[in-house]
N, C-alpha and C positions, 0 to 999 in steps of 0.2 A: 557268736553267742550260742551257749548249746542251751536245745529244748529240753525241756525236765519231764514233758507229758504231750502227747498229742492227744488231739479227741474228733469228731466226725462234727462235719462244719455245720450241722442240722442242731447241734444241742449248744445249751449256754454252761457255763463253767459253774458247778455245784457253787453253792451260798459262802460255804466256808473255804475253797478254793480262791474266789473271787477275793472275800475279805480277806485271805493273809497275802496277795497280792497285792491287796490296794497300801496293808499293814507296810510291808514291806519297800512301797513304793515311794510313802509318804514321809515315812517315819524319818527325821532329822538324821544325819550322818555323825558318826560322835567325830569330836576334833580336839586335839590337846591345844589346842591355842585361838581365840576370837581377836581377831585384827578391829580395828577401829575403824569401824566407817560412818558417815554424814551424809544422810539424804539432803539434798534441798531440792524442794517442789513444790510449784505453783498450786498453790490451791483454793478455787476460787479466788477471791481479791485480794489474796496472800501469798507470802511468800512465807513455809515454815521449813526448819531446819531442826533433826533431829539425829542423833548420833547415838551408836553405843559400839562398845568389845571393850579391847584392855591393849596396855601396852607393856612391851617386851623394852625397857630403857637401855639395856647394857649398850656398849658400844658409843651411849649419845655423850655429850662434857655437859655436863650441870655449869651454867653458867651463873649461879645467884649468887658465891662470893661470900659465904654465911650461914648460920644454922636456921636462921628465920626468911620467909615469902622475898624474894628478889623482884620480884615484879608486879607492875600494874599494866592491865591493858583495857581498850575502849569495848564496851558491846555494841560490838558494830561489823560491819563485811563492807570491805574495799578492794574487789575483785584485782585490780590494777597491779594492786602490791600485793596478792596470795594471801590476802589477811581476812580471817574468819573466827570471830567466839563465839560459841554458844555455851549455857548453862549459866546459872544465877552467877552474873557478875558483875555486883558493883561497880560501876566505869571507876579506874583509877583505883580502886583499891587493892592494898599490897598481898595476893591471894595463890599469886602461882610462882611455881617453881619454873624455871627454864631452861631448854636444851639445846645445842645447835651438834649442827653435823648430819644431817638433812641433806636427801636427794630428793630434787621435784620442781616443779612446775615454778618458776615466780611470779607468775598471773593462773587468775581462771576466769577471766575476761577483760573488759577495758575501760567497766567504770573507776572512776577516781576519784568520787565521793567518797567518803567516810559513814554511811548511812547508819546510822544507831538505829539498834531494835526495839520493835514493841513491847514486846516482854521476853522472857527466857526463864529459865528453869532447870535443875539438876547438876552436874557435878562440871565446874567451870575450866572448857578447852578451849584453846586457840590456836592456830597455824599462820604461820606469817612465813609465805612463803619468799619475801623477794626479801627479808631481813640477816643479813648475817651469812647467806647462802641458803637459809629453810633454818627457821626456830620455831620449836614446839613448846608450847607453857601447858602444864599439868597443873592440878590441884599440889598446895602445898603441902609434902611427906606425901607426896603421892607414893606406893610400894609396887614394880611391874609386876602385872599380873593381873592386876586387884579393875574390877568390871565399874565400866562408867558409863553412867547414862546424861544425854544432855539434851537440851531441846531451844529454841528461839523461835521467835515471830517479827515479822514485819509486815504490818498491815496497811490495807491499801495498798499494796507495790508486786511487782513483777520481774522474773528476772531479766526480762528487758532492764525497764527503769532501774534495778539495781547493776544491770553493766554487767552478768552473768553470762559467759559463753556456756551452753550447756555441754557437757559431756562428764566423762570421769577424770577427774585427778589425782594423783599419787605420790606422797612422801614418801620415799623409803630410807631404813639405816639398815645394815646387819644383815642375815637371811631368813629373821626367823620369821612365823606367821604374821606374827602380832608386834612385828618389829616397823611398823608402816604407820600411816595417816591418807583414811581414801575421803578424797569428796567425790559423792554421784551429782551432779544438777542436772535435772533432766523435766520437763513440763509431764503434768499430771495426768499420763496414759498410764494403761496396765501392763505393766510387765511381761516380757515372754515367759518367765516361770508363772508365773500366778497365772497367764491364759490357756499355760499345757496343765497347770491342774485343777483349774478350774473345768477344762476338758476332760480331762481323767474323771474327774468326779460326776459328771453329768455323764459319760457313760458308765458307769458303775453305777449310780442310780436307774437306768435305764435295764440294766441287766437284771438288778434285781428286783423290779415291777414288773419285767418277763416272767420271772420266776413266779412272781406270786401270783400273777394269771392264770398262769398253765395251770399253777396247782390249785386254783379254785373251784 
């Protein structure tokens, strides 16, 4: 890495220095494409699951046979068989579209329950990873590209009790960014990114109450 400036180890880095460093440190990275991914994390005596990006379809076989919704599935997660919905979804009602041609995981752990959710919310996904080889069900006339947001609850429960091995899981088709399906399951610790910028941040606040001392 090259230095842009050195300065004598006795002084703090001027105000506006400091700020288009932290600008620049922070500021999101632009990206032509948002992959779809699904937290789930224990939270408190919950288990919630929350998802968003977009998906890149090309490549996948529409499997619905028709110009209208080909399928129904349960809102539920049954880790055993790679099967996961979240967002408003009427158990059984005929709402998604489906796709197979999926590479990934056929469990993300070893319950075999069927456990229906508490509630749920937002634009209706499912992965059924041990179905068909890996099948994806999208919102019906879903268009790739187009940003979804999803969310579920199971309360009172754990991903113990729900048979969750925690780690990441990954559907893939295609190469593109947004050509994928990530599950995170992980228990409710802080992040390595959020604890280096949360870092970041408390010293950059500390630099600049130096400053405003000295010059008091």
């Amino acid at each position: 890495m090259k230095l842009l400036f050195t300065a004598p180890r006795n002084r703090i880095l001027p105000a506006g220095a400091a700020l288009a460093a932290a600008i620049a440190l922070l500021a999101p990275c632009a990206a032509q494409a948002t992959p779809y991914v699904l937290k789930l994390v224990q939270q408190g005596s919950n288990v919630v699951a929350i998802g968003s990006g977009a998906f890149d379809l090309s490549g996948l076989a529409n499997r619905d046979g028709g110009p209208g919704p080909g399928y129904a599935t349960y809102a539920a997660i049954q880790p055993s068989q790679g099967y996961l919905s979240v967002g408003l979804n009427p158990s059984w009602s005929l709402i998604f579209d489906g796709y197979s041609g999926l590479t990934g995981p056929a469990a993300f752990g070893s319950g075999d329950a069927q456990t229906p959710e508490t509630s749920n919310a937002g634009d209706p996904v499912t992965i059924f990873g041990s179905f068909n080889g890996g099948f994806l069900f999208v919102p019906h006339g879903y268009v790739s590209g187009a940003a979804l947001s999803s969310s579920a609850t199971w309360d009172n429960a754990s991903l113990a009790s729900l048979g969750v091995t925690p780690g990441t899981y990954t559907w893939i088709w295609g190469t593109g960014a947004d050509q994928s399906f990530t599950l995170d399951a992980f228990k409710s610790v802080p992040e390595p990114a959020a604890l280096g910028m949360f870092g970041f941040g408390t010293l950059l606040l500390g630099a600049f109450t130096g400053l405003r001392r000295r010059a008091a």
